[in-house]
C-alpha positions, 0 to 999 in steps of 0.5 A, spaced: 499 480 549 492 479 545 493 472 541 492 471 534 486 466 535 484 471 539 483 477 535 482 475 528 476 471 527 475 471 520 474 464 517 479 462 510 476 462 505 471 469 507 476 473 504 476 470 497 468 471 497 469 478 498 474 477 493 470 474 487 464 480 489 469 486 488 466 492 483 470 491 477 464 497 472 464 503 474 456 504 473 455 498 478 459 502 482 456 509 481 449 506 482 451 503 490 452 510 491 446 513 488 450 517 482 451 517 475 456 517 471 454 523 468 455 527 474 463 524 474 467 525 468 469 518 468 473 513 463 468 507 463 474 504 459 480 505 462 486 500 461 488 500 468 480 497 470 477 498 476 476 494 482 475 495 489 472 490 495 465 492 497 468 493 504 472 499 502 465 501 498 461 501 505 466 506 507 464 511 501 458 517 503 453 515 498 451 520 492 457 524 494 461 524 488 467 527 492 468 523 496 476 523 498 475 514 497 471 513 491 476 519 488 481 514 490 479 508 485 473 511 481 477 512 473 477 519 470 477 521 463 483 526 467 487 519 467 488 520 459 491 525 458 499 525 456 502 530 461 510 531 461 514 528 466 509 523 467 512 516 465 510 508 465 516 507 469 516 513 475 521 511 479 526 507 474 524 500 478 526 496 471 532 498 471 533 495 478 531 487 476 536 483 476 533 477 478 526 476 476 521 479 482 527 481 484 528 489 485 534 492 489 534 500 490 537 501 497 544 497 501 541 492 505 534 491 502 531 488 497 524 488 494 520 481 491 515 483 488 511 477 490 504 477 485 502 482 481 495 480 485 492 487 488 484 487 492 483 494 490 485 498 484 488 505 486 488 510 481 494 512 483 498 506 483 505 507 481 506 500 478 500 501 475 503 500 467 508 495 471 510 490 466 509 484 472 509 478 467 515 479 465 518 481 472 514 479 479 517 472 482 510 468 483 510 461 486 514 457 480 519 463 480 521 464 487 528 460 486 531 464 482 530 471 486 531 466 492 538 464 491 540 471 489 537 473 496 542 467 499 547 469 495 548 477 497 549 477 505 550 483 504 543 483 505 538 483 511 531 484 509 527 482 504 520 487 502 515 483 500 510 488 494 507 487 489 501 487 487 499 485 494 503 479 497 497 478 501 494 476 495 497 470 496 493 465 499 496 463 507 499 457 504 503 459 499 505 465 504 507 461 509 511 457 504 515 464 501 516 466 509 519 459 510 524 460 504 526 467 507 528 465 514 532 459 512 536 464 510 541 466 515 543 474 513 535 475 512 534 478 519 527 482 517 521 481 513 517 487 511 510 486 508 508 492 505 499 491 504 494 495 503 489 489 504 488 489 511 484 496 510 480 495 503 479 488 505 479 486 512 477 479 511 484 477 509 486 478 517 484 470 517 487 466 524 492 462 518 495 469 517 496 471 523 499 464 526 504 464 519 506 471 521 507 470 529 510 463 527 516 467 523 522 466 525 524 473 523 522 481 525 516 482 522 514 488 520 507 490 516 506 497 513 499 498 511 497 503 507 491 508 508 490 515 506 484 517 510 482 516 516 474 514 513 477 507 511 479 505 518 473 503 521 470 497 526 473 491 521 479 494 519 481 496 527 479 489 529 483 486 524 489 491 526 489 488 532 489 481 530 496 483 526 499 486 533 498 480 537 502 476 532 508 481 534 510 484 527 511 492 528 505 495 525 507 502 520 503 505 515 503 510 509 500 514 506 500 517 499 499 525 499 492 526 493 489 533 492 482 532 493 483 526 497 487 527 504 490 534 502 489 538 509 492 538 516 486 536 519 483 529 514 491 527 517 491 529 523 485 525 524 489 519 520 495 520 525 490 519 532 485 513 529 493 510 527 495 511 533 488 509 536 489 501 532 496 500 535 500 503 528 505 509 527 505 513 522 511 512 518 511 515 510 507 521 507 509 521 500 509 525 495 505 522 489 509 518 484 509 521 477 506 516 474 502 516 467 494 517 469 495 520 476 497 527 475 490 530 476 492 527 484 498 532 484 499 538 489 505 543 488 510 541 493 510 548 497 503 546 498 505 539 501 511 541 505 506 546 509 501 542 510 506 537 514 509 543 517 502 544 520 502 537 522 508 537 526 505 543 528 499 540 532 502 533 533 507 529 537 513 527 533 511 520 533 505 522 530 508 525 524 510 521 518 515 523 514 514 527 508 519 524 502 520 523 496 523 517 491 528 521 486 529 514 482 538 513 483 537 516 490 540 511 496 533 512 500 527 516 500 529 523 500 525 528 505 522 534 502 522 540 506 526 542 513 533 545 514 538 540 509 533 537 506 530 537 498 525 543 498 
């Protein structure tokens, strides 16, 4: 096994530079990309601001203004408009707190929302209009959500979202991590992240000995929507994550104009497989207020997976889901027996 140390060279504090020098105006953007925002219908005033790490914007084609990763955080003037079904609150998580950070949907799991911190502002966002200071644990509210956890041993895994957990800087992570293994019915831990791919400078030595050093299953879920964001700094941070021993899994979310073709996910799926992850979720867009303009009928979804499983090995197809707020899991679309 390749070890953390290893693999993961990036020094602690690289990710915060990187951090502190995100595009947070949309005309500093377009400018590194050589476009105007003439050429793009864009809200330079969006409540739900911009930001994305330089790393990601490397990745972008310069002077393409259809770039499927500029589209994922450039916002449009599309995003203010009131479309019905659309609501602050798609998937009726408020009403699922009970315990501050703490969202319980599905038996045997429960969700700490662990910071309302994220890297990279997609426009997609479902928690986008999340109202976090009310509702996310944070350092000096973790013992509430904590002893709920230790409370229900109904439970054995704890997902750590938010925001983005690794937000958290590694001491404050390790501490969280700590806490949870003390727990004795706490068996998993999943940490569902998309820094590892629009900000590879957090897979730092640390991070990966806090992970390899839990003493719980580790399961980390990135997400990537394209396979143009995983280049050379993402694959070696990938491995890094590997050689800790967690189970790597990605998902994806399905975006008309960003990924919506067989063949952009059946080059995902291979450069996932060639860093050590395996597909697991390609979901159907969240109806969250501001992102309808990402939407694809579902018919139109459910033939593009067939074309996947069509072209690819099982284990290289995600499944196709859908979240329906009150339903015990996510539920597959498409397929014999399943929603279509």
């Amino acid at each position: 096994m390749i070890t953390a140390t290893q693999s993961a060279t990036q020094p602690a504090d690289d990710w915060r530079t990187a951090l502190r020098s995100a595009y947070r105006d949309t005309e500093g953007l377009l400018t590194a990309l050589g476009l105007a925002s003439a050429e793009l219908e864009v809200d330079a005033h969006s409540a739900f601001p911009l930001r994305v790490p330089a790393a990601f914007v490397r990745r972008m084609r310069p002077e393409d203004p259809a770039d499927p990763l500029l589209l994922q955080v450039l916002p449009l003037r599309a995003e203010t408009l009131n479309v019905p079904g659309y609501s602050t609150d798609p998937v009726a998580e408020l009403g699922r707190i009970d315990t501050p950070g703490l969202v319980r949907k599905y038996q045997g799991r429960a969700l700490l929302i662990a910071t309302a911190a994220c890297a990279i502002h997609c426009r997609y966002c479902f928690r986008r209009h999340f109202p976090y200071a009310e509702n996310q644990a944070g350092r000096e509210q973790w013992a509430p959500a904590l002893q709920a956890i230790a409370a229900d041993a109904s439970l054995h895994e704890v997902i750590l979202s938010g925001g983005d957990p690794l937000s958290l800087d590694d001491a404050k992570l390790g501490a969280l991590i700590r806490q949870l293994s003390e727990i004795p019915h706490i068996s998993t831990l999943r940490i569902h992240t998309r820094q590892p791919v629009v900000l590879p400078q957090r897979v730092t030595v640390e991070l990966c000995r806090v992970l390899a050093g839990a003493n719980m299953r580790v399961v980390v879920v990135i997400h990537s929507n394209h396979p143009a964001e995983i280049d050379a700094e993402v694959a070696a941070g990938l491995m890094a994550l590997r050689g800790t021993g967690a189970l790597l899994l990605n998902q994806s979310v399905l975006l008309r104009g960003v990924n919506d073709s067989v063949e952009c996910l059946s080059e995902l799926s291979f450069k996932l497989l060639d860093n050590h992850v395996l597909p697991y979720y390609l979901h159907l867009l969240d109806p969250v207020a501001g992102a309808a303009h990402f939407a694809l009928p579902q018919e139109r979804a459910i033939a593009i997976h067939d074309g996947l499983a069509n072209r690819l090995p099982g284990y290289l197809v995600p499944k196709l889901v859908r979240e329906i707020p009150g339903a015990p899991r996510k539920m597959s679309v498409g397929g014999d027996g399943e929603i279509s």
